[in-house]
N, CA, C and O atoms as a DFTB+ gen file, in Angstrom:
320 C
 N C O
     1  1     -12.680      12.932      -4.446
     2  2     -12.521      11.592      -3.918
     3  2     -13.747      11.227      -3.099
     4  3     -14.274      12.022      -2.321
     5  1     -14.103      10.204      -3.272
     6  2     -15.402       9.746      -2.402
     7  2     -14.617       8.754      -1.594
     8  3     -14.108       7.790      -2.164
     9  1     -14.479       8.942      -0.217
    10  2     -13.525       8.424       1.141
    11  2     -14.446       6.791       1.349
    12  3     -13.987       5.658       1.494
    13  1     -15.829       7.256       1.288
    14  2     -16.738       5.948       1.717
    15  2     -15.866       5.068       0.398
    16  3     -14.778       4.520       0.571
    17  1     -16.555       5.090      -0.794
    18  2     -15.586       3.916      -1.792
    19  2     -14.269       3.474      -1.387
    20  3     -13.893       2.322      -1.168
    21  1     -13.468       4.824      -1.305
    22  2     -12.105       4.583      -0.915
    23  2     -11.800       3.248       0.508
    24  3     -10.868       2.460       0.346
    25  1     -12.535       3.171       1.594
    26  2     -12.392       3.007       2.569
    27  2     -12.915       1.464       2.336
    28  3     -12.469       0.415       2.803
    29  1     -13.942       1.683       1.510
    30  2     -14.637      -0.269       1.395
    31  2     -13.847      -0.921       0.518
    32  3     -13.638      -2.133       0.570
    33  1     -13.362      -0.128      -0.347
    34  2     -12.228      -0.747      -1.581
    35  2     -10.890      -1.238      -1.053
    36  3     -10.256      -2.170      -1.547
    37  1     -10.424      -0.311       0.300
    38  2      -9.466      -0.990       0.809
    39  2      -9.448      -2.184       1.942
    40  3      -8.634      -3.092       2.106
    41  1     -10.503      -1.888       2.576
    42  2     -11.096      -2.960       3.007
    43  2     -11.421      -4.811       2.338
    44  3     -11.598      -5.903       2.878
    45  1     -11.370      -4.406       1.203
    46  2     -11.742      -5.046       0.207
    47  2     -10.051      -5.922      -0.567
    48  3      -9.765      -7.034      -1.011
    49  1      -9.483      -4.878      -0.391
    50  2      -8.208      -5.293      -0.766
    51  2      -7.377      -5.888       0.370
    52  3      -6.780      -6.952       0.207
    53  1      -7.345      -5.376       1.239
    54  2      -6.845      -6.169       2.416
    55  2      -7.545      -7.211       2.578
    56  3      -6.830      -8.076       3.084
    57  1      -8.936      -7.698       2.347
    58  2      -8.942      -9.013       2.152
    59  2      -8.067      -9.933       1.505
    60  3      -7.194     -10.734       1.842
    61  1      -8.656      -9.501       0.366
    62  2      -8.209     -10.364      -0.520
    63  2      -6.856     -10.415      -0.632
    64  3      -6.455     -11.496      -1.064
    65  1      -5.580      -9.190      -0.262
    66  2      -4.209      -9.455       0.283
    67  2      -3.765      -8.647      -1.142
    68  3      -2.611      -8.804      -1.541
    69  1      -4.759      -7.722      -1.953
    70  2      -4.456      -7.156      -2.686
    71  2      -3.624      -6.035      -2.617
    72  3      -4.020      -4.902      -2.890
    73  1      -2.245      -6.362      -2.188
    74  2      -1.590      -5.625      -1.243
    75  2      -1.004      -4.228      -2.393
    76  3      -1.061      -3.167      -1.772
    77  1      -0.575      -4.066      -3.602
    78  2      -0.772      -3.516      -4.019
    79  2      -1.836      -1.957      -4.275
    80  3      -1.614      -0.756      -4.121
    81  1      -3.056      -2.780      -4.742
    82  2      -4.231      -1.698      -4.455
    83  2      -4.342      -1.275      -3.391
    84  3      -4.738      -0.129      -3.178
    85  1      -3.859      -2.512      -2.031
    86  2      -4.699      -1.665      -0.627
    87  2      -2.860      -0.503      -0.675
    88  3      -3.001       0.707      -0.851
    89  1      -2.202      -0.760      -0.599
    90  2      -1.592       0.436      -0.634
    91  2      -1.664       1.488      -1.053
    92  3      -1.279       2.499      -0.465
    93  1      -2.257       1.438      -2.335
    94  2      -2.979       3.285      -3.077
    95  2      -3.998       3.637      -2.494
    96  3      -4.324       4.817      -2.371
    97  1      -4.686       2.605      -2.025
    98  2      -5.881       3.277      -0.918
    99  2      -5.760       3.900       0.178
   100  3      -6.382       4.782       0.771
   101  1      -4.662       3.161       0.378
   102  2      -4.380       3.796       1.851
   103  2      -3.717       5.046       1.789
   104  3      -4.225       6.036       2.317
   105  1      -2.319       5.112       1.023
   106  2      -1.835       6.504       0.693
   107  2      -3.094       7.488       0.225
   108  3      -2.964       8.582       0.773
   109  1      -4.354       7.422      -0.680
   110  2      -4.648       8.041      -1.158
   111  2      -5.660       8.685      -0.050
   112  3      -5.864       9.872       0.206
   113  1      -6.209       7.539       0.505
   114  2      -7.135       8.070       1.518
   115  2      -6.536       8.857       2.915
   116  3      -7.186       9.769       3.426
   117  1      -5.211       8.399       3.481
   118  2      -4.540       9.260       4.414
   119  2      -4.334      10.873       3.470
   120  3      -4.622      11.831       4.187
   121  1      -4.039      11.139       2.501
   122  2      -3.182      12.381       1.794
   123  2      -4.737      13.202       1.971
   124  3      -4.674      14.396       2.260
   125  1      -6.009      12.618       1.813
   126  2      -7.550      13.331       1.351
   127  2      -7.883      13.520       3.229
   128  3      -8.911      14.134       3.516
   129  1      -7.174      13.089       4.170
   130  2      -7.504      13.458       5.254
   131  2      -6.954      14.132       6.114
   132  3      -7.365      14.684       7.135
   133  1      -5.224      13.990       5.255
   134  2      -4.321      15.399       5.890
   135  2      -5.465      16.531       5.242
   136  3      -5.634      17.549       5.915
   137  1      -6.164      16.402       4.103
   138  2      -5.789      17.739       3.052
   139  2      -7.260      18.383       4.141
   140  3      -7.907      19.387       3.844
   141  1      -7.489      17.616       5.246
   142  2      -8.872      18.182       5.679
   143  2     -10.398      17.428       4.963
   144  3     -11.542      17.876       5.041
   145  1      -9.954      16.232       4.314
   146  2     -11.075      16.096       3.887
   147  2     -12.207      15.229       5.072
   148  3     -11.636      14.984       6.135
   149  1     -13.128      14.937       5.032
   150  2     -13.754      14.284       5.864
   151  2     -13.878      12.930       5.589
   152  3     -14.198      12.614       4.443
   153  1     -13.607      11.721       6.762
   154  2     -13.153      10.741       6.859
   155  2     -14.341       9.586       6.063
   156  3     -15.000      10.374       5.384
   157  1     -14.851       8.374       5.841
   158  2     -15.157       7.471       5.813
   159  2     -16.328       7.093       7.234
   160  3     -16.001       7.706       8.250
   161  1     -17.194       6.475       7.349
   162  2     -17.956       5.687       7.958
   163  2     -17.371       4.644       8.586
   164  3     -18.168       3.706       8.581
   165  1     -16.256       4.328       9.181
   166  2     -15.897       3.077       9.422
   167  2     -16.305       1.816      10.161
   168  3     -15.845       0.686       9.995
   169  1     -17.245       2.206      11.001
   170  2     -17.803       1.192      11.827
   171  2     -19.889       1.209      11.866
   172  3     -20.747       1.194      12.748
   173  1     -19.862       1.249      10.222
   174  2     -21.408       1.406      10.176
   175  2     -21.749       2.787      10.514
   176  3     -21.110       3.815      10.736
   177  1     -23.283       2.366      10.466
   178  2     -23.963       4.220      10.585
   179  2     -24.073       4.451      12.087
   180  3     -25.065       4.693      12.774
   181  1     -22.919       4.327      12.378
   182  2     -22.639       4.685      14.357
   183  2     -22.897       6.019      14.174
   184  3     -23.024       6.721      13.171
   185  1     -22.963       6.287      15.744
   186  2     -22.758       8.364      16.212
   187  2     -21.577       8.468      17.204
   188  3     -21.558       9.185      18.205
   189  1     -20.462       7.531      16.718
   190  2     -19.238       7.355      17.251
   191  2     -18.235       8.913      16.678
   192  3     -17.054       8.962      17.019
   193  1     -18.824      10.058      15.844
   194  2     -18.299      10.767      15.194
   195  2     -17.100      11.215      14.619
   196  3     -16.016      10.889      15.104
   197  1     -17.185      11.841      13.755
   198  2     -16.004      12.377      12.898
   199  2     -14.472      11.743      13.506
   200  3     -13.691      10.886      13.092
   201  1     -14.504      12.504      14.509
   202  2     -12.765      12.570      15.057
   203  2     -12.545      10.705      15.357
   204  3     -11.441      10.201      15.152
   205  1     -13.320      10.149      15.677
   206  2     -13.415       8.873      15.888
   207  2     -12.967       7.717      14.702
   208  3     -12.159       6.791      14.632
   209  1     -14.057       8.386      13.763
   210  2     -14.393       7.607      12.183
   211  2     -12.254       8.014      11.791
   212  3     -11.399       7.168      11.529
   213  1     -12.101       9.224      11.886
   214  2     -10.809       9.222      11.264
   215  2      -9.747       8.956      12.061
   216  3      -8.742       8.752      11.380
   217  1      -9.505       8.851      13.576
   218  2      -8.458       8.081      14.018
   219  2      -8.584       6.454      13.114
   220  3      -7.760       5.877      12.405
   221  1      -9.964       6.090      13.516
   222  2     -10.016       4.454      13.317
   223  2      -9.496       4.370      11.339
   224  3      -8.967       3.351      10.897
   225  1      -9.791       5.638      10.409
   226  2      -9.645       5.492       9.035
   227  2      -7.875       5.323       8.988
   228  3      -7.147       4.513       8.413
   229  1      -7.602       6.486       9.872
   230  2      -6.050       6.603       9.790
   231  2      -5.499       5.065      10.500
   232  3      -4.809       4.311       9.813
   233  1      -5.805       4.774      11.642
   234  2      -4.771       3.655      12.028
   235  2      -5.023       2.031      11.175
   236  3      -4.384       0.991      11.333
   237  1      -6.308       2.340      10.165
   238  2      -6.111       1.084       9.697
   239  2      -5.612       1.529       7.997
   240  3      -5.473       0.647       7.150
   241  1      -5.467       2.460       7.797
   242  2      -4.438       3.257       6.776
   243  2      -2.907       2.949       6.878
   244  3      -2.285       2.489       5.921
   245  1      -2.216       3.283       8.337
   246  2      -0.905       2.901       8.889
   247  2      -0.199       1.804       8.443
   248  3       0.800       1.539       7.775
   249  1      -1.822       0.815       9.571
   250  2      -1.502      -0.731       9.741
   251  2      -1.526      -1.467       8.111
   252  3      -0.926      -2.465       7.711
   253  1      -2.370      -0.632       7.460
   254  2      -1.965      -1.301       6.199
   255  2      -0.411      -1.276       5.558
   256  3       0.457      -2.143       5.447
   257  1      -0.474      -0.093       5.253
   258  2       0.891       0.579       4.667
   259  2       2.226      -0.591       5.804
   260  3       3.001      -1.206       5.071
   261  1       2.346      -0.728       6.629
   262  2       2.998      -1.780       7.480
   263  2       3.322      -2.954       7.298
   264  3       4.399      -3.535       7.426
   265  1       1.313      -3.615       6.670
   266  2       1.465      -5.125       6.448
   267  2       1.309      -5.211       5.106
   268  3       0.887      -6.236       4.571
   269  1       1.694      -3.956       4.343
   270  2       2.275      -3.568       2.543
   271  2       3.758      -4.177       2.816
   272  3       3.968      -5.338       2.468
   273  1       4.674      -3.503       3.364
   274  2       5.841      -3.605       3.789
   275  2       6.179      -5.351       4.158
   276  3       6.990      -6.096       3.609
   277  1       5.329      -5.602       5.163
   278  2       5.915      -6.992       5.670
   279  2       5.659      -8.170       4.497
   280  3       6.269      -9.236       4.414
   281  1       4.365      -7.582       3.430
   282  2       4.767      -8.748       2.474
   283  2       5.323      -8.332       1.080
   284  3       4.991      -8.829       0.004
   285  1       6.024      -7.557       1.239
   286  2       7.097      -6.966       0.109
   287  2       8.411      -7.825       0.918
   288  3       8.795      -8.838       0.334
   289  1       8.933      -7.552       1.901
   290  2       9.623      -8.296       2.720
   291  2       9.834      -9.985       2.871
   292  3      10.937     -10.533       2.875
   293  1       8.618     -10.627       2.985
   294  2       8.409     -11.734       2.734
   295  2       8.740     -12.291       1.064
   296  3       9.687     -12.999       0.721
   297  1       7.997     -11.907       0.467
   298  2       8.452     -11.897      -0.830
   299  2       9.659     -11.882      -1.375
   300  3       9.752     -12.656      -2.328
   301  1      10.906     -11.106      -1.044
   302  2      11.542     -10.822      -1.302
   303  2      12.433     -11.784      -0.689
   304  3      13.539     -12.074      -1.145
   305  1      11.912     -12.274       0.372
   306  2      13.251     -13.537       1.016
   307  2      12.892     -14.502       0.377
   308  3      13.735     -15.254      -0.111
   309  1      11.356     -14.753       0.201
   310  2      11.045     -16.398      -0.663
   311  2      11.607     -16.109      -2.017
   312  3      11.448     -17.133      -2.681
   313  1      12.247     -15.100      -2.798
   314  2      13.151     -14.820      -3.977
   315  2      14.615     -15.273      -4.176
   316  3      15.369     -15.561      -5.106
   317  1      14.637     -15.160      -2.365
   318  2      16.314     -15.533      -2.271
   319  2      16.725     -16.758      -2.154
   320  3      17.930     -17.001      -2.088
């Protein structure tokens, strides 16, 4: 897995509200950082380091997976 792609792709999807994709990103990229893998760049070529880069990878991993949920939710009432 290359985490940098992973991390701009979801970035990328949470734009665009590609809520779908940003959800496999996010599962995929949290599962490659339990497994020990090393995190993403998240805030440019900082020397904010490692442990930093992957709190900030993980909590916008979370917050996704969250605002996955709230528009599955939404969706699902504008159905009713």
């Amino acid at each position: 897995m290359d985490p940098q792609a992973a991390w701009d792709e979801l970035l990328k999807a949470r734009h665009e509200r590609d809520w779908d994709r940003a959800r496999e990103l996010a599962e995929n990229l949290l599962e490659w950082m339990k497994k020990k893998g090393f995190p993403p760049n998240t805030v440019g070529e900082s020397t904010i380091g490692r442990t930093w880069h992957r709190a900030v990878a993980e909590f916008v991993c979370c917050m996704t997976l969250s605002d996955v949920k709230a528009a599955q939710k939404r969706l699902t009432r504008k159905r009713s």
